[in-house]
TIPA-85935 format. One record per residue (C-alpha): residue number from 1; residue in three letters; x, y, z. Coordinates in steps of 0.2 Angstrom, whole numbers, plus 5000, padded with zeros to 4 digits. Example, Ala and Ser with C-alpha at 12.3 -4.5 7.8 and 13.67 -1.06 7.14 Angstrom:
BEGIN
rodo  numar  xx  yy  zz
1  ALA  5062  4978  5039
2  SER  5068  4995  5036
//
This chain:
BEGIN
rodo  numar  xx  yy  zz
1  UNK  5206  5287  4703
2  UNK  5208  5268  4699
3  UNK  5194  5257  4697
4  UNK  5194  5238  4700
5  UNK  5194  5226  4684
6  UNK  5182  5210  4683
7  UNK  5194  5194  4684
8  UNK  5188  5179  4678
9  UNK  5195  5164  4678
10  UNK  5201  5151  4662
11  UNK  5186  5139  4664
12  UNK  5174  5157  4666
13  UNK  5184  5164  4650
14  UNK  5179  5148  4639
15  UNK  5160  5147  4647
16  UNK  5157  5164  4641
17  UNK  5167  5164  4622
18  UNK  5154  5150  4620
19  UNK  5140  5156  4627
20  UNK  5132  5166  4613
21  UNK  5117  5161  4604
22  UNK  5106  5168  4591
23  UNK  5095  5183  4602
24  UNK  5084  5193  4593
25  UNK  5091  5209  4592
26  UNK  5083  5221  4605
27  UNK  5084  5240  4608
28  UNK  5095  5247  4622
29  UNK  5082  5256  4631
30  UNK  5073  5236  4632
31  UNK  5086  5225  4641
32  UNK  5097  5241  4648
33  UNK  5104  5244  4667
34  UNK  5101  5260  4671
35  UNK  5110  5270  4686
36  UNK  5100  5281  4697
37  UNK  5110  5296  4701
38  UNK  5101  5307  4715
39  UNK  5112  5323  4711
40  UNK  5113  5332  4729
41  UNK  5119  5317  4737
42  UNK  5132  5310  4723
43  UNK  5149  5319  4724
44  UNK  5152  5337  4731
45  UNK  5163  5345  4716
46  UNK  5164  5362  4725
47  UNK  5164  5361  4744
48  UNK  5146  5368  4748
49  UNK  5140  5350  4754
50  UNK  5128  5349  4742
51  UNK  5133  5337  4726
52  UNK  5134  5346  4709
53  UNK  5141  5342  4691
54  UNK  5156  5345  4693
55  UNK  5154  5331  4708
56  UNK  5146  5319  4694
57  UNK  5158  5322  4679
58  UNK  5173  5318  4692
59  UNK  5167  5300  4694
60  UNK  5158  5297  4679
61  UNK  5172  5285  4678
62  UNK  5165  5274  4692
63  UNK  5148  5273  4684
64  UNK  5155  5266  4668
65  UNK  5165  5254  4678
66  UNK  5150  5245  4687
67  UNK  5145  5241  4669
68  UNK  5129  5248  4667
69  UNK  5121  5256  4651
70  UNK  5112  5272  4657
71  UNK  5111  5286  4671
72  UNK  5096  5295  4677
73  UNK  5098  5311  4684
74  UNK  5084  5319  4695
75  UNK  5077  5333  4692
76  UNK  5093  5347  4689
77  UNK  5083  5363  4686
78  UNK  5081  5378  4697
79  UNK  5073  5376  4710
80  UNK  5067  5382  4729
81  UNK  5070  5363  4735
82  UNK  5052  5362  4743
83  UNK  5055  5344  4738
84  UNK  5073  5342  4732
85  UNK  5070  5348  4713
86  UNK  5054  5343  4713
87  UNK  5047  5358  4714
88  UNK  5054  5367  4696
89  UNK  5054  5386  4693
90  UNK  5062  5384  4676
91  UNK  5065  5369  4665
92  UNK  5076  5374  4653
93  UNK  5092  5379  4663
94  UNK  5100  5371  4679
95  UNK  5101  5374  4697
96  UNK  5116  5386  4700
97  UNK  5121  5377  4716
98  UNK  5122  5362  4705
99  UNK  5131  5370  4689
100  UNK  5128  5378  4673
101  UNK  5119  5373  4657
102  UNK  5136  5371  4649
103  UNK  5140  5360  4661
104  UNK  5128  5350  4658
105  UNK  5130  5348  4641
106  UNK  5147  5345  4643
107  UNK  5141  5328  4655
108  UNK  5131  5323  4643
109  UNK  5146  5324  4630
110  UNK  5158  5316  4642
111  UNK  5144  5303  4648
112  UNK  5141  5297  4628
113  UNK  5159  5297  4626
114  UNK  5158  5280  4640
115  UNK  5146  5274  4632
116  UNK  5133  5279  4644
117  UNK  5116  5283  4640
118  UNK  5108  5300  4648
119  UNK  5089  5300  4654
120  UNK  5083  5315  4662
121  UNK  5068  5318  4675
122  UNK  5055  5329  4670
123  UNK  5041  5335  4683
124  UNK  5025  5338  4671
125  UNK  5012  5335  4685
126  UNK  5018  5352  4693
127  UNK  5030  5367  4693
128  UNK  5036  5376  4709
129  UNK  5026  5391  4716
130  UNK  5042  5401  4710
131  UNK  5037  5398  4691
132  UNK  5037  5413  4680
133  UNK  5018  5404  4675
134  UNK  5013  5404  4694
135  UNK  5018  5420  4700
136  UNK  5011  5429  4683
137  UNK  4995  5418  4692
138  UNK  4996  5425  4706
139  UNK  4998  5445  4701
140  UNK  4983  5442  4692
141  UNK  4986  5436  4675
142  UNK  4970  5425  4668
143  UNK  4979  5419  4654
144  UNK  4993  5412  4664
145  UNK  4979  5407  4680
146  UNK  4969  5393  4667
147  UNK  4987  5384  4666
148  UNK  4984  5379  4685
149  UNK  4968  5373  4694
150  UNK  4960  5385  4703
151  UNK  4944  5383  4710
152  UNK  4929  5393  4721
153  UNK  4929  5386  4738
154  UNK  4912  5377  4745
155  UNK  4904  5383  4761
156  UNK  4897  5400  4766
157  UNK  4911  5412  4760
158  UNK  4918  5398  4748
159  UNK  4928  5394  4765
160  UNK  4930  5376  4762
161  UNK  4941  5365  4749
162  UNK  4934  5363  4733
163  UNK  4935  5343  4736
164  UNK  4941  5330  4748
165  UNK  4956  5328  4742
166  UNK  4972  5325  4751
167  UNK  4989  5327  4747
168  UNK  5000  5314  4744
169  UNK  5013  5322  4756
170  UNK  4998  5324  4771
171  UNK  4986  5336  4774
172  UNK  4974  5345  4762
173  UNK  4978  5346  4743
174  UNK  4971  5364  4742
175  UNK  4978  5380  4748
176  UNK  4965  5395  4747
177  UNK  4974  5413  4740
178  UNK  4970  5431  4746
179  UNK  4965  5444  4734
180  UNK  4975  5460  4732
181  UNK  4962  5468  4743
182  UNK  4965  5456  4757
183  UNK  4949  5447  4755
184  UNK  4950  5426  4754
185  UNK  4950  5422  4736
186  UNK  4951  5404  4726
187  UNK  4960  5389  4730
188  UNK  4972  5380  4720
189  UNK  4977  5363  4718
190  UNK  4993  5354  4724
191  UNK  4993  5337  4728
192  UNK  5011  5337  4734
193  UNK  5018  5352  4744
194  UNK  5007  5369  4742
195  UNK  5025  5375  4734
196  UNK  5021  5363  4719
197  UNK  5003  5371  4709
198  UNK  4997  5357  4698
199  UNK  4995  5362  4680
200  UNK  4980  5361  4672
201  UNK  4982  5347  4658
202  UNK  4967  5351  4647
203  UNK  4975  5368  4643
204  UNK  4985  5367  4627
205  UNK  4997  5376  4630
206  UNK  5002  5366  4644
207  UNK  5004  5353  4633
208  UNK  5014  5364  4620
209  UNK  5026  5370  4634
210  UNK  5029  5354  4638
211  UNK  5032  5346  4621
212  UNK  5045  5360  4619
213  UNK  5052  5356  4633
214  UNK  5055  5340  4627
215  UNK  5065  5346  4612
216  UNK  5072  5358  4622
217  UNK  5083  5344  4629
218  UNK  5082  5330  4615
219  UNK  5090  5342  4603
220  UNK  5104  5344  4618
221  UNK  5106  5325  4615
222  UNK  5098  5317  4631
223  UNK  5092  5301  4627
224  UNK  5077  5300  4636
225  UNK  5068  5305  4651
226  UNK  5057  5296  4668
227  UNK  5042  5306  4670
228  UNK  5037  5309  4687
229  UNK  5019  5306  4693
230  UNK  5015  5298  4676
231  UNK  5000  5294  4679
232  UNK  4994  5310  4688
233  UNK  4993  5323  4675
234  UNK  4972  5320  4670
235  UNK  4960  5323  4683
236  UNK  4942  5318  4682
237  UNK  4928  5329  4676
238  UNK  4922  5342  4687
239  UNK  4935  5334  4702
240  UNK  4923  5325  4713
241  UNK  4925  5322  4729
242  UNK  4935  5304  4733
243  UNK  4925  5299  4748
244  UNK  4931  5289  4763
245  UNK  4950  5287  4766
246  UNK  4955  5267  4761
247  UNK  4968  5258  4772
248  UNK  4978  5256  4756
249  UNK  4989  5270  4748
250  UNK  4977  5282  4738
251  UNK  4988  5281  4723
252  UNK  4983  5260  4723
253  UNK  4964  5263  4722
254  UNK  4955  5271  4709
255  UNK  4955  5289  4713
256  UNK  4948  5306  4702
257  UNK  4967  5313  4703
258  UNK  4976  5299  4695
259  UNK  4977  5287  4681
260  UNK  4964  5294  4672
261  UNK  4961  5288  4653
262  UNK  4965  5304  4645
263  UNK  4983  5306  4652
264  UNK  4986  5294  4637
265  UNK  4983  5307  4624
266  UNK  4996  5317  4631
267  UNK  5009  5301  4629
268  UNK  5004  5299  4611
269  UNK  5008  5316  4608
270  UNK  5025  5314  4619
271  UNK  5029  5299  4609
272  UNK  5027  5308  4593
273  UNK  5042  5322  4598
274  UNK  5053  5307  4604
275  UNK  5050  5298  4587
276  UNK  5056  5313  4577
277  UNK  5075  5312  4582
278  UNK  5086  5300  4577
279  UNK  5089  5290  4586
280  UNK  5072  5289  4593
281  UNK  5072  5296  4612
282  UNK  5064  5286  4627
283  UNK  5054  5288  4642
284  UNK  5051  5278  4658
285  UNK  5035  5282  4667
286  UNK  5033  5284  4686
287  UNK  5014  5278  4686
288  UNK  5006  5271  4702
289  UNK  4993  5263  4697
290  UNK  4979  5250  4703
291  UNK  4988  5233  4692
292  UNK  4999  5228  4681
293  UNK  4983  5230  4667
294  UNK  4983  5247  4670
295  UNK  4999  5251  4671
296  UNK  5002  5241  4652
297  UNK  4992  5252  4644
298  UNK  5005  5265  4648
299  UNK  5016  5256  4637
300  UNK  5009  5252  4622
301  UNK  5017  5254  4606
302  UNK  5012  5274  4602
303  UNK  5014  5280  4619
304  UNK  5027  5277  4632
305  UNK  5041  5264  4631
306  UNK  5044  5258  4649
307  UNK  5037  5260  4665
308  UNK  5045  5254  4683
309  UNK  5038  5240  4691
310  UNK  5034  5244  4708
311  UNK  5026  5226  4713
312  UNK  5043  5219  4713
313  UNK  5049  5234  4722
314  UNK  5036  5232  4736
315  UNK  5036  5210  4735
316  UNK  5043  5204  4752
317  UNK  5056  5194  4753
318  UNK  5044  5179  4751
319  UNK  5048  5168  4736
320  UNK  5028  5165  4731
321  UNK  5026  5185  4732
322  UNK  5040  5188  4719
323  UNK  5035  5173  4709
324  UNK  5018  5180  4709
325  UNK  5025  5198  4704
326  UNK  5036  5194  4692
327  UNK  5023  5183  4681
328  UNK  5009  5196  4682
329  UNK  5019  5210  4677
330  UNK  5029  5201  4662
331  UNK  5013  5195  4657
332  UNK  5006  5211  4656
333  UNK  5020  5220  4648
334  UNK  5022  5206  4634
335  UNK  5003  5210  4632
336  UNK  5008  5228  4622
337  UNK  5024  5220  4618
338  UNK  5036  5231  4631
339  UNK  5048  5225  4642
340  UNK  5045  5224  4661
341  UNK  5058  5235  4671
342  UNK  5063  5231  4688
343  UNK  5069  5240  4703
344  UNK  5072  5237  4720
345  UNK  5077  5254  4729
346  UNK  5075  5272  4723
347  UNK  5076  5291  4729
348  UNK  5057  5290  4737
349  UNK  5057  5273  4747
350  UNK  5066  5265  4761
351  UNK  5081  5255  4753
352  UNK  5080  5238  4752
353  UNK  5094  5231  4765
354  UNK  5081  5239  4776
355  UNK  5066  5231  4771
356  UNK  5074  5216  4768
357  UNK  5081  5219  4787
358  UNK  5065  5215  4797
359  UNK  5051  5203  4799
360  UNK  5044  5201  4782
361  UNK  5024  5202  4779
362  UNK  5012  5193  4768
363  UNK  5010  5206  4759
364  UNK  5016  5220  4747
365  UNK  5025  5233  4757
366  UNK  5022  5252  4756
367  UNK  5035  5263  4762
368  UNK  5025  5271  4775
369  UNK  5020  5255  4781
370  UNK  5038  5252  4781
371  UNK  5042  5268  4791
372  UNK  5029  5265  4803
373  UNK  5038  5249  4810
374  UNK  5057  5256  4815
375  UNK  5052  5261  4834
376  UNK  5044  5242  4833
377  UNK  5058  5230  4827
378  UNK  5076  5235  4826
379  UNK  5084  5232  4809
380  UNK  5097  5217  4807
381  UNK  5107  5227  4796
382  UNK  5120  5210  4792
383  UNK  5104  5201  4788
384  UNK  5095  5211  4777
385  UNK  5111  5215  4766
386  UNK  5113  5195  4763
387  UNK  5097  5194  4758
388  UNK  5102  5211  4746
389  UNK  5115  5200  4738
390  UNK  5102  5189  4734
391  UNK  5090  5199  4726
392  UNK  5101  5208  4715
393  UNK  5107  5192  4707
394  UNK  5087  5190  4704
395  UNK  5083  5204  4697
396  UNK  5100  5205  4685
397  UNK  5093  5189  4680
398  UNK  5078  5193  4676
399  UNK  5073  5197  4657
400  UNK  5069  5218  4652
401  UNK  5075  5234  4660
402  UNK  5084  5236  4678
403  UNK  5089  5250  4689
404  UNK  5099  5251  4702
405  UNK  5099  5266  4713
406  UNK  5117  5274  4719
407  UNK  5124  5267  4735
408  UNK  5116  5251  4733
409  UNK  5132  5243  4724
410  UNK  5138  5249  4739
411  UNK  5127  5240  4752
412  UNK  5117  5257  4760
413  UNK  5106  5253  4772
414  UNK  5093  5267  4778
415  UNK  5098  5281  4791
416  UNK  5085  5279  4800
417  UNK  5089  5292  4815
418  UNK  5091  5307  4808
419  UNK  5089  5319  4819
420  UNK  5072  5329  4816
421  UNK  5078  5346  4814
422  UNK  5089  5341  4799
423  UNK  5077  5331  4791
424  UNK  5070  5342  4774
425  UNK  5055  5331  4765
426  UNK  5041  5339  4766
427  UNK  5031  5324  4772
428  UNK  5039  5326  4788
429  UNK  5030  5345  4792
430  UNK  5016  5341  4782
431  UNK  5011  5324  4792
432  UNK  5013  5334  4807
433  UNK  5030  5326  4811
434  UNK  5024  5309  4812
435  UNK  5031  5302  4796
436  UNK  5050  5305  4795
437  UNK  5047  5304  4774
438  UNK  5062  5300  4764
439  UNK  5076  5309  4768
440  UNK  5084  5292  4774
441  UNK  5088  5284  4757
442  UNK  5095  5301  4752
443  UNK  5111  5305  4762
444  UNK  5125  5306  4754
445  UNK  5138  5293  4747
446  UNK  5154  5287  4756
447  UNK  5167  5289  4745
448  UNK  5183  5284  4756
449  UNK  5189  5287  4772
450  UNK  5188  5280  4790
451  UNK  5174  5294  4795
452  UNK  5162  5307  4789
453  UNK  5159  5315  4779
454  UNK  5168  5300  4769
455  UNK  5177  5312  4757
456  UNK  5160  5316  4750
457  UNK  5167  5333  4744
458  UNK  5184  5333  4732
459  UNK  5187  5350  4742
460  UNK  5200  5352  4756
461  UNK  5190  5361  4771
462  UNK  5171  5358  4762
463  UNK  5156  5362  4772
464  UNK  5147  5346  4781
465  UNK  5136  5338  4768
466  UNK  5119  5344  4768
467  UNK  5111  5326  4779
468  UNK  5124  5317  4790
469  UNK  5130  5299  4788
470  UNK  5133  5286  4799
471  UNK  5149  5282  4808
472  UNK  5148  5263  4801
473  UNK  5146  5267  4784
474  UNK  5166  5267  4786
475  UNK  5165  5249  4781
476  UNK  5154  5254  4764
477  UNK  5164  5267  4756
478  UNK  5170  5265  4738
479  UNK  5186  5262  4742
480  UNK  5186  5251  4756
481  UNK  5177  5239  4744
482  UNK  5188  5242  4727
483  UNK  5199  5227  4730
484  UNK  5190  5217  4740
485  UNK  5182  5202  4730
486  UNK  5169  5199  4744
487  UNK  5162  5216  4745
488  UNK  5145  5221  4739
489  UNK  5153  5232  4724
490  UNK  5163  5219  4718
491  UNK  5147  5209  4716
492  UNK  5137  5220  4708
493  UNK  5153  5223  4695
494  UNK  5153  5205  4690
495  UNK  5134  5201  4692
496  UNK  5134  5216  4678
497  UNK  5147  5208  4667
498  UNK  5142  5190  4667
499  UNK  5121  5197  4664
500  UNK  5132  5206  4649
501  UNK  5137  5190  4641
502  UNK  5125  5178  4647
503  UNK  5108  5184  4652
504  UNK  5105  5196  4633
505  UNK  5091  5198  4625
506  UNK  5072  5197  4630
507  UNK  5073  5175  4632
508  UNK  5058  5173  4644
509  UNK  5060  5164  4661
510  UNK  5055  5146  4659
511  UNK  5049  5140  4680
512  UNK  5060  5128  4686
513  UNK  5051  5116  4700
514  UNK  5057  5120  4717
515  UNK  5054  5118  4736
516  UNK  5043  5130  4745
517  UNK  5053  5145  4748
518  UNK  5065  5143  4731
519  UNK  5063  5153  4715
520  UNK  5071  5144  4702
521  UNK  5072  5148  4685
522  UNK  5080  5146  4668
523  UNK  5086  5159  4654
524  UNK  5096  5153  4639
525  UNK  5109  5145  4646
526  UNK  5108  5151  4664
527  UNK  5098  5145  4679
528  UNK  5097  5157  4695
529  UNK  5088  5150  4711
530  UNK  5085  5159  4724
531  UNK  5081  5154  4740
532  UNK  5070  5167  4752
533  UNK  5068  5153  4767
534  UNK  5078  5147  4783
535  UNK  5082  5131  4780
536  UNK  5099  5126  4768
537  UNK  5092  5115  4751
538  UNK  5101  5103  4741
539  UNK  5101  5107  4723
540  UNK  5110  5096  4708
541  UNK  5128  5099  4709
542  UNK  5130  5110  4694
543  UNK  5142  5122  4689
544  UNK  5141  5140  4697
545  UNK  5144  5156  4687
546  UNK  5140  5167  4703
547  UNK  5133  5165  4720
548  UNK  5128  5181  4732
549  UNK  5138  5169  4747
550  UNK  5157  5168  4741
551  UNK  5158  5154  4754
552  UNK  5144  5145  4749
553  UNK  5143  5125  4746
554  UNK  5144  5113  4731
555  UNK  5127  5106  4730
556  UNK  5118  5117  4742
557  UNK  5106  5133  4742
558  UNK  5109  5142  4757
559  UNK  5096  5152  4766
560  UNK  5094  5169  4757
561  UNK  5108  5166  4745
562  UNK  5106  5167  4725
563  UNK  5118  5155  4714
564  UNK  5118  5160  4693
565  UNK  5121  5139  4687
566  UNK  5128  5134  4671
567  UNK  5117  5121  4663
568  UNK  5127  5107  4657
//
């Protein structure tokens, strides 16, 4: 396979040989773009429909052309796929329909060898139900029982949840076991799918396991890992009851199940295991938490390194929204001295050519929320990727960690009609078929092609991949884009170059006055504006270095269009 090079042209090659000032020298894992790689969608090495190493090591090529620095892996352990992975039954080997542990390590080999980062996902807030730990709970073993969180119910007969809790997924966060003899027993605690148990964090040797784990891996030389449900693994003393439902996402308001202080002993102790090697190892924290506040003190200097900023995941495309985000959260990161890392789509939220696709609100948007309005307002699909153009250039511009989720160099927009007996998150069943959950940002890539299943699979005569794609991706493949200097690949190839030449470091952004509905800012030598409005603004006639419209105009900012400036 032939991947496109990055042209530039004379005047490009002398704006960037002096573009170069004196930076302070920061570490990868602080200024880094890191590509998300949702494993079971990627590339099918085998023919089963499901994406596998073999799938990933093929193209590895294509990741290190985009230019970025890092890949993520979601969880690639053995598992009963309850909730794609997330559900582990051992975390020290990999899911056969995905490969082998020598596989594996052979990625990671041929990975470095490119100059690519490796971070794995790790799932500490809860196994499967097919751990050796849970199933040894379940036959009875009281050693192996106190690593989970069981409870007597309430009620006459104990016939009631201990507490009020619900699960994240919908429905309750208990699930109440029978004894051998038949007779009702104790409940245990799940607040995802009843397939996922929640460890019991005050054991230690839960926290031993998991330290091992980490060397487990580490000595395998992966470089870091994102920790799933970060900020879920302490619970509040005696579990109390939450009280009434909040219109808000419960992981937003201060809850008894999350972001409890103590979780941050267990960090220091993490931070100590990824200190010992050499070079140091990192982490990226999935924490949901009530503000940017809290969510810094995840980051100071002797716990975690980075954590994802969801605010700027969930700002509509509303400039004095972003604006708004992107000052509270750098503020707070620069608080502990860590960087702020951005994102704009991932493997659990409706991808942003679709938000950006409809009416936008006032206000921070939930995925849910997000969900709830596809029978309401249909998507404008040509709309919300100009404005994905856009935000690209503005988040590549912006100063600390980025990741970009796969398909989104390719333009992805959310499937939204899937049909319901396909569809595998759990939130699907467990809302009672009201909320058609993620499965929409997960379907798999188009790789080339004029139809499905976009030669998904490298295997003549492969089964259909695992969730359908649409018919018009045909215009999004991989290869229909290589060549074309236009395309949404090719942009994201040169954003990603230029960003490596002109946008290092941790310089701050310095505001740039602007008219209502413009961004503008300035770092180093570069000025990026952004314009989130309707109406076509005049800006100084100043030398571009990339616009999101390849046909935009001298002196003018065109409605959702992004232009990197060269100051003079």
């Amino acid at each position: 396979m032939v991947y496109a090079t990055v042209y530039v042209t004379a005047r490009e090659t002398q704006l960037l040989s002096g573009s170069a000032t004196e930076q302070p020298v920061a570490a990868w894992w602080e200024t880094a773009v890191v590509y998300q790689v949702y494993i079971r969608s990627f590339r099918d090495g085998d023919g089963d429909g499901l994406g596998d190493l073999a799938g990933l090591r093929e193209r590895l090529p294509y990741v290190a052309s985009l230019g970025v620095d890092a890949l993520w892996i979601n969880p690639w352990y053995p598992s009963p796929m309850a909730d794609a992975g997330y559900d582990v039954a051992d975390y020290r080997d990999i899911e056969p329909s995905f490969g082998t542990l020598a596989e594996a390590e052979n990625f990671i080999a041929e990975a470095h060898a490119l100059g690519l980062k490796v971070l794995l996902d790790i799932v500490p807030n809860h196994t499967s139900s097919e751990h050796a730990w849970f199933k040894a709970a379940l036959a009875g073993d009281q050693e192996a029982r106190a690593r989970y969180i069981f409870r007597p119910g309430q009620g006459a007969g104990g016939d009631l949840p201990p507490n009020d809790w619900r699960s994240n997924f919908g429905g309750p966060a208990w699930t109440r076991l029978s004894e051998a003899n038949g007779k009702p027993g104790d409940w245990y605690l799940h607040l995802f799918a009843p397939e996922q148990p929640d460890l019991d964090w005050t054991n230690p040797e839960v926290r031993s396991e998991f330290e091992d784990i980490l060397r487990f891996w580490f000595d395998r030389d992966v470089d870091g890992f994102r920790i799933d449900v970060a900020h879920g693994l302490s619970k509040a003393e005696g579990l109390p009851d939450f009280g009434a439902q909040p219109e808000a996402p419960v992981h937003l308001e201060p809850h008894p199940a999350w972001d409890q202080d103590d979780v941050h002993e267990i960090y220091r102790g993490w931070r100590k295991v990824a200190d010992s090697y050499e070079p140091p190892r990192i982490f990226v924290a999935e924490a949901w938490v009530s503000s940017n506040e809290r969510l810094a003190q995840y980051l100071r200097p002797d716990e975690l390194h980075t954590a994802f900023q969801f605010d700027f995941l969930r700002a509509p495309w509303r400039a004095k929204a972003m604006r708004e985000v992107i000052d509270d959260a750098s503020e707070s990161a620069a608080e502990v001295g860590a960087p702020s890392t951005w994102v704009l789509s991932n493997h659990d939220v409706v991808r942003h050519v679709t938000r950006y696709a409809r009416s936008q609100p006032g206000h921070l948007v939930e995925s849910g929320w997000d969900r709830s309005r596809w029978s309401d307002e249909a998507p404008d699909i040509a709309l919300g990727t100009r404005r994905a153009r856009a935000a690209v250039l503005l988040t590549l511009a912006l100063p600390g960690v980025s990741y970009l989720y796969q398909g989104e160099e390719l333009g992805l927009y959310e499937v939204e009609d899937l049909p319901g007996n396909l569809r595998q998150d759990p939130t699907w069943v467990q809302s009672g078929y009201t909320d058609p959950g993620r499965d929409g940002c997960r379907v798999p890539l188009p790789w080339s092609g004029s139809e499905p299943p976009f030669g998904f699979s490298s295997q003549a005569g492969s089964a259909q991949p695992w969730l359908p794609q649409p018919a018009d991706w045909a215009s999004l493949t991989q290869e229909s884009q290589e060549r074309d200097p236009g395309s949404m690949l090719s942009l994201y190839r040169t954003a990603l170059g230029l960003r490596a030449t002109w946008l290092v470091g941790l310089t701050p952004v310095q505001w740039i006055d602007a008219p209502s509905g413009v961004l503008a800012f300035r770092r180093g030598a570069i000025e990026c504006w952004v314009n989130t409005g309707s109406d076509e603004v005049e800006v100084a006639d100043k030398e571009v270095l990339l616009r999101s419209v390849p046909a935009g105009a001298a002196g003018v900012l065109l409605p959702d269009e992004a232009v990197w400036f060269v100051e003079s």
